[in-house]
C-alpha positions as CSV (number, residue, x, y, z in Angstrom):
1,X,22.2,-16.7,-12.4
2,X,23.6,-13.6,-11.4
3,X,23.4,-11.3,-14.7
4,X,25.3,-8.6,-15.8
5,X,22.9,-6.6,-17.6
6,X,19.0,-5.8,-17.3
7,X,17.5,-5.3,-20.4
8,X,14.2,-4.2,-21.5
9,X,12.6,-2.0,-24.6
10,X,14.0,1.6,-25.5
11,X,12.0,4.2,-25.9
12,X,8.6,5.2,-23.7
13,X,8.4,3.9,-20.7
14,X,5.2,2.3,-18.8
15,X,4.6,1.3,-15.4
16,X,5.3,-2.7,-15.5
17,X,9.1,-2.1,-16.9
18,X,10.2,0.4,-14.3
19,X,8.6,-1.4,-11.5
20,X,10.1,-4.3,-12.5
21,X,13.3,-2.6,-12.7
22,X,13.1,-1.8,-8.9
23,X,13.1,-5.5,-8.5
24,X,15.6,-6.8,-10.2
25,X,18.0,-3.7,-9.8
26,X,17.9,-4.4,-5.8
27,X,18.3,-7.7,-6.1
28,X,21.2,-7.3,-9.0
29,X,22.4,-4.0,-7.9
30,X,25.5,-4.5,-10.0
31,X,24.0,-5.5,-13.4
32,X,23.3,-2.9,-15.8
33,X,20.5,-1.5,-17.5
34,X,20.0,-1.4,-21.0
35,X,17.2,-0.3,-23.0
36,X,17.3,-1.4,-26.3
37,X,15.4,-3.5,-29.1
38,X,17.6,-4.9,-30.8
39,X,18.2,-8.3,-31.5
40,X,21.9,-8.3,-30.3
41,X,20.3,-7.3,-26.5
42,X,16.4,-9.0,-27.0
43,X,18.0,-12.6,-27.6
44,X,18.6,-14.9,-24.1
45,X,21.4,-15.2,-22.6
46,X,23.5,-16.6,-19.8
47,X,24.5,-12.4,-18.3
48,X,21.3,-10.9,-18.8
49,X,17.4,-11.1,-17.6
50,X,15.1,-9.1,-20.2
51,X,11.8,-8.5,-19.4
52,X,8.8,-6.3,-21.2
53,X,10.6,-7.3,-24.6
54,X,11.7,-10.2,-26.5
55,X,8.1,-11.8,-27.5
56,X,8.6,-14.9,-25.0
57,X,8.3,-16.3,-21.6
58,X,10.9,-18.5,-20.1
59,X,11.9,-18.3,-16.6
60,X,14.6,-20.4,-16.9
61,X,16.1,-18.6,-20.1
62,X,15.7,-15.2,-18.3
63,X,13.2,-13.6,-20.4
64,X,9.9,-12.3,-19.1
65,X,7.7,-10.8,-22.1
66,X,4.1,-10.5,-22.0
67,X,3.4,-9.3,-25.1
68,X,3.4,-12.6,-27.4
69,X,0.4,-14.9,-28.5
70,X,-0.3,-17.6,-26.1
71,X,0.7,-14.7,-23.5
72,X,0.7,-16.1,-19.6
73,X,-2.1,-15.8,-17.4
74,X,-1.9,-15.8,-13.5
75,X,-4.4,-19.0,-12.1
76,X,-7.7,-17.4,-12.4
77,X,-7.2,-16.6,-16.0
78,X,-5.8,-12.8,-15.7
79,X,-3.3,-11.7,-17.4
80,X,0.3,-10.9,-16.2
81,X,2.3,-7.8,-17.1
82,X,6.3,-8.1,-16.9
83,X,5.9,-6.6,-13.5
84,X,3.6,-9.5,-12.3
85,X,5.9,-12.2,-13.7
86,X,9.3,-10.5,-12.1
87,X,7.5,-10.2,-9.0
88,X,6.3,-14.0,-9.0
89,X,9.9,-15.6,-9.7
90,X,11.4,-12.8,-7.9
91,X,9.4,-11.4,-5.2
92,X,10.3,-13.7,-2.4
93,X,13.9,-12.8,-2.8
94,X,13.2,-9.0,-3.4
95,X,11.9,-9.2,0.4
96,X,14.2,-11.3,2.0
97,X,17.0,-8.9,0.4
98,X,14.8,-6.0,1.5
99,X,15.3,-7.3,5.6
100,X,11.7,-8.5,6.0
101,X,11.5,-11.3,8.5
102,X,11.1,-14.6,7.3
103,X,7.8,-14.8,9.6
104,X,6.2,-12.1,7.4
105,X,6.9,-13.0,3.9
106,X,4.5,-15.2,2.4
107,X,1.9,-12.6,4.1
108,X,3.6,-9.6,2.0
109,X,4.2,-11.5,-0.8
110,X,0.7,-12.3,-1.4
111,X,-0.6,-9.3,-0.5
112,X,1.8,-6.8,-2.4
113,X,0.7,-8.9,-5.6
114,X,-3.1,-8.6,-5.0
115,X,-2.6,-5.0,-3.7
116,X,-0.3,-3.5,-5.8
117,X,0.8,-5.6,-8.4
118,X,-2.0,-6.9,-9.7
119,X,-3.4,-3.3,-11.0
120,X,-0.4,-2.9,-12.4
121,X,-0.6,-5.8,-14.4
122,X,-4.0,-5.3,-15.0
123,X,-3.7,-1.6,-16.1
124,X,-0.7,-2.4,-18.7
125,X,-3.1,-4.9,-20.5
126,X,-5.8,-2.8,-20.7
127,X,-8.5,-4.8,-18.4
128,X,-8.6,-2.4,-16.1
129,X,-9.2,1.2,-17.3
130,X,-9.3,3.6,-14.1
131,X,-12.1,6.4,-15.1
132,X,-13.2,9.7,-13.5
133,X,-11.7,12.3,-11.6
134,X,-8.6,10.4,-10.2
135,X,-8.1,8.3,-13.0
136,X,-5.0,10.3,-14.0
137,X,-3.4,10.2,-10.7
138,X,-3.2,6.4,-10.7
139,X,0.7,5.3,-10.2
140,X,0.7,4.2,-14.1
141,X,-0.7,7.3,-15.0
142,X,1.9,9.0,-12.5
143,X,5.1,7.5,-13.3
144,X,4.1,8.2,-17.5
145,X,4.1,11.7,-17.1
146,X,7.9,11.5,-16.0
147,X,8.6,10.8,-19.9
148,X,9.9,13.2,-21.8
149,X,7.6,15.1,-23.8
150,X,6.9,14.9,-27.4
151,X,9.1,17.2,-28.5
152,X,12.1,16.8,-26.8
153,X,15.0,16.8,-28.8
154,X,17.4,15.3,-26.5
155,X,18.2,12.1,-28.3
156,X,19.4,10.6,-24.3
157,X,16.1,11.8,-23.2
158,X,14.0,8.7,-22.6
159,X,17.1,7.1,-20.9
160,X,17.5,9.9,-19.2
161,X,14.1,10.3,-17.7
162,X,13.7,6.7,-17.5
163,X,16.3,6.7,-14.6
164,X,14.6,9.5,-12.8
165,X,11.3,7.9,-13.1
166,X,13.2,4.5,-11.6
167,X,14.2,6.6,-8.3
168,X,11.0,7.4,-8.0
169,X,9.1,4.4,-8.6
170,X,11.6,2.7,-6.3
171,X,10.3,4.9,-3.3
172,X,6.4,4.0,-3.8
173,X,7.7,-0.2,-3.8
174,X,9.6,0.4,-0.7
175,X,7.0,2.4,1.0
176,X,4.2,0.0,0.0
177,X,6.4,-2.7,1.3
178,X,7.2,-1.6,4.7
179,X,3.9,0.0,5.2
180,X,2.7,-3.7,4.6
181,X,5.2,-4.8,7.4
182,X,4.0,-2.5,9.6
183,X,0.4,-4.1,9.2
184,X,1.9,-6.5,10.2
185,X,3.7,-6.0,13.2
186,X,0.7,-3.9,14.8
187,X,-1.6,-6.8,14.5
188,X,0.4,-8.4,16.6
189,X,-0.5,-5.5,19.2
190,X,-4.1,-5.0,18.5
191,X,-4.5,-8.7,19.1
192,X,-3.0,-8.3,22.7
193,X,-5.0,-5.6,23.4
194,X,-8.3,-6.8,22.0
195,X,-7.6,-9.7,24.6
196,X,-7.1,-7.4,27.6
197,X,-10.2,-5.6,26.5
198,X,-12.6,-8.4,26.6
199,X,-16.2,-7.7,26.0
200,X,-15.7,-4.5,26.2
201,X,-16.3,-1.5,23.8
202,X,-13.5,0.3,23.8
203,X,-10.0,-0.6,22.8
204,X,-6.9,0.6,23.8
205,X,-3.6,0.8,22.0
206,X,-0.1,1.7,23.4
207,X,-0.1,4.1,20.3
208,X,-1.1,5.1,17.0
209,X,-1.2,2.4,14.4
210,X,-3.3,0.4,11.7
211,X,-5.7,-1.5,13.8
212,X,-8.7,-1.6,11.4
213,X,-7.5,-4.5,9.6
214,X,-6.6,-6.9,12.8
215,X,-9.7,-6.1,14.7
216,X,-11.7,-7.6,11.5
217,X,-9.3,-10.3,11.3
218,X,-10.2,-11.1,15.1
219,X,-13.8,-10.9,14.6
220,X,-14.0,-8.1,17.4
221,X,-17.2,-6.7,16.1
222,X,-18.4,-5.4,19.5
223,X,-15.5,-3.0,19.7
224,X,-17.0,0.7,18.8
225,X,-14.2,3.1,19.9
226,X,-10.2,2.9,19.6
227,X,-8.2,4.9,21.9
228,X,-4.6,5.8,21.8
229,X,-1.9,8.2,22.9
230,X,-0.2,11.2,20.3
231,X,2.8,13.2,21.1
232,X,1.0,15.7,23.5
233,X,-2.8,14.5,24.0
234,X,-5.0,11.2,23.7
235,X,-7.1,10.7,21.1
236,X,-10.7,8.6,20.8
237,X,-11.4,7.5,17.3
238,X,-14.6,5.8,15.6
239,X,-13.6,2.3,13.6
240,X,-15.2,2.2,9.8
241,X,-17.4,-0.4,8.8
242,X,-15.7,-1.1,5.9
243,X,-12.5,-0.9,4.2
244,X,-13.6,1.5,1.9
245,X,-15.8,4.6,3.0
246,X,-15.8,6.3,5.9
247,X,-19.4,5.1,7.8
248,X,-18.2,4.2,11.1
249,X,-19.8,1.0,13.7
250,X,-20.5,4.4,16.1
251,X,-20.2,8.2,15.3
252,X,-19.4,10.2,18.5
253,X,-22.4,12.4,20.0
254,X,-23.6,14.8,17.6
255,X,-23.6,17.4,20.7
256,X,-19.6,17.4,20.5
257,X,-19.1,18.0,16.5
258,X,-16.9,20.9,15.7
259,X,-16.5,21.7,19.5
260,X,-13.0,22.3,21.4
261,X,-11.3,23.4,24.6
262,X,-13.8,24.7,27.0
263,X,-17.1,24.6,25.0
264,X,-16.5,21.0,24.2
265,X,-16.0,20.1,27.9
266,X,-19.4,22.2,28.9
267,X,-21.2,19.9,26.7
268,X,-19.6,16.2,27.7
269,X,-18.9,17.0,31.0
270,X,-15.5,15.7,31.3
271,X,-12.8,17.7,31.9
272,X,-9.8,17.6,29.6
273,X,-11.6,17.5,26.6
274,X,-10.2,19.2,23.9
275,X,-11.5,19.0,20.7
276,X,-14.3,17.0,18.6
277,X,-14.1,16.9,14.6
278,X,-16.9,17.8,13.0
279,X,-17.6,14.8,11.2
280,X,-17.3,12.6,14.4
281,X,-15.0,10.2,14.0
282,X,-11.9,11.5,16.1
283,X,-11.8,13.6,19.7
284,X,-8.8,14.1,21.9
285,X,-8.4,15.1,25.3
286,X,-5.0,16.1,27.5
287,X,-5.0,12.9,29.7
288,X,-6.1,9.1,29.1
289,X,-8.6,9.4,31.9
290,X,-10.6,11.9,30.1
291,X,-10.4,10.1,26.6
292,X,-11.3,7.1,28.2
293,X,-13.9,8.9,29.8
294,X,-15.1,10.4,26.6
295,X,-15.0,7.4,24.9
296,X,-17.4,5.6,27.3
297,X,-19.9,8.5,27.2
298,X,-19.3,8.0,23.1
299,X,-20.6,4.3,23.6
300,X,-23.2,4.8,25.7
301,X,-25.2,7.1,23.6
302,X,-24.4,4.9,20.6
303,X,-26.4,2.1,22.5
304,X,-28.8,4.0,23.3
305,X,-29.6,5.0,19.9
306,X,-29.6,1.3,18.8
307,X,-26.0,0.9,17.2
């Protein structure tokens, strides 16, 4: 079905509609939106694909509501917002439209949906309550403060902002998306280059990318340091334990932190060395031969010490 319009609720908006409307408005780029709850628009039919109104699910009547009794759950019993059910019979297509090679979907699919879906759906029910000091700058909380406020007397003004909101909420799917595809595409090259490094400590990449993921993935747990070329210098950086936090398999000597240029060089004794971060997870040096250099010191003392 190709449909003509797009139709979901009027008034506020939340998250799950407006990502859901990046979705279907790429896919259906000429259909139109149309925010309404009345029963004229709300009813299924054979030009339109409502979602996040309508009190029913039906896939093959086009009409994706979440909001019903008897509401549906994803397999392990939680619970879907209209995002999460757009994204499931839509997804695939959404990334094949978006240029993603075939070799790489399935992987984004799934991971887009545990990674960025999910919370969404999550969120919109009210299982998942984000608390503290960032819990309003979550993308739900985000994208509601784009609504007009309360008292706007603009009677267009919740269209009006909704379409803002959309434009922006388009460029956070997008960049999720291709950040995701870039994952990807630098396992490929940490996985070379964890083979050309054998047993040793130290790997090194042909430039700057996400390796965290692929050396985990590879079971490389006797790597310590990653080293890579920037635009004008080399860099050697620690690689964390874990996903989240920032305690790293080896810190680099505590004799380097916070030193640069000609003080940092006195102390490691290689020359070239430029500058060591305080916390001692990155350095950087003008040539490869003194990063690498550095980076070998940086894994002997972490032996020593028993890492």
């Amino acid at each position: 079905m190709i449909p003509d319009f797009l139709v979901t609720h009027s008034g506020g908006f939340h998250a799950d509609e407006l990502l859901s409307s990046v979705i279907l408005t790429r896919l259906f780029p000429q259909a139109r939106i149309v925010r309404s709850r009345a029963p004229e628009w709300i009813t299924p039919g054979k030009d339109r694909i409502i979602y996040d109104v309508g009190g029913a699910y039906d896939p093959d009547a086009g009409i994706f509501d979440h909001h019903q009794r008897a509401a549906p759950l994803r397999d392990d019993g939680q619970p879907y917002s209209s995002f999460g059910l757009i994204w499931k019979h839509y997804g695939r297509d959404y990334l094949v439209a978006s240029g993603l090679p075939e070799l790489h979907v399935e992987a984004v699919l799934s991971s887009f949906d545990a990674g960025f879906v999910l919370p969404i759906d999550l969120t919109d029910n009210g299982t998942l309550s984000p608390s503290g000091p960032l819990a309003g700058l979550t993308l739900p909380a985000l994208l509601e403060t784009l609504k007009p406020v309360f008292d706007e007397a603009e009677p267009e003004a919740d269209d009006r902002d909704f379409h803002a909101a959309l434009a922006i909420a388009r460029s956070f799917v997008e960049a999720r998306i291709a950040q995701s595809a870039a994952k990807l595409r630098a396992e490929a090259m940490v996985h070379r280059a964890i083979e050309a490094a054998g047993q040793g400590r130290v790997l090194e990449l042909p430039r700057g990318m996400p390796f965290r993921p692929a050396i985990v993935k590879a079971g490389a747990d006797h790597l310590l340091f990653v080293v890579h070329p920037r635009e004008k210098d080399w860099c050697v950086t620690g690689i964390r334990r874990a996903e989240e936090g920032f305690e790293l398999r080896a810190d680099l000597p505590v004799a380097w932190a916070g030193l640069a240029n000609g003080e940092l060089e006195a102390v490691c004794g290689v020359e070239g060395a430029t500058f060591c971060h305080n916390g001692r997870f990155i350095a950087a040096a003008r040539t490869r031969e003194a990063t690498l250099a550095m980076a070998e010191l940086a894994v002997k003392e972490a032996l020593s010490i028993g890492v």
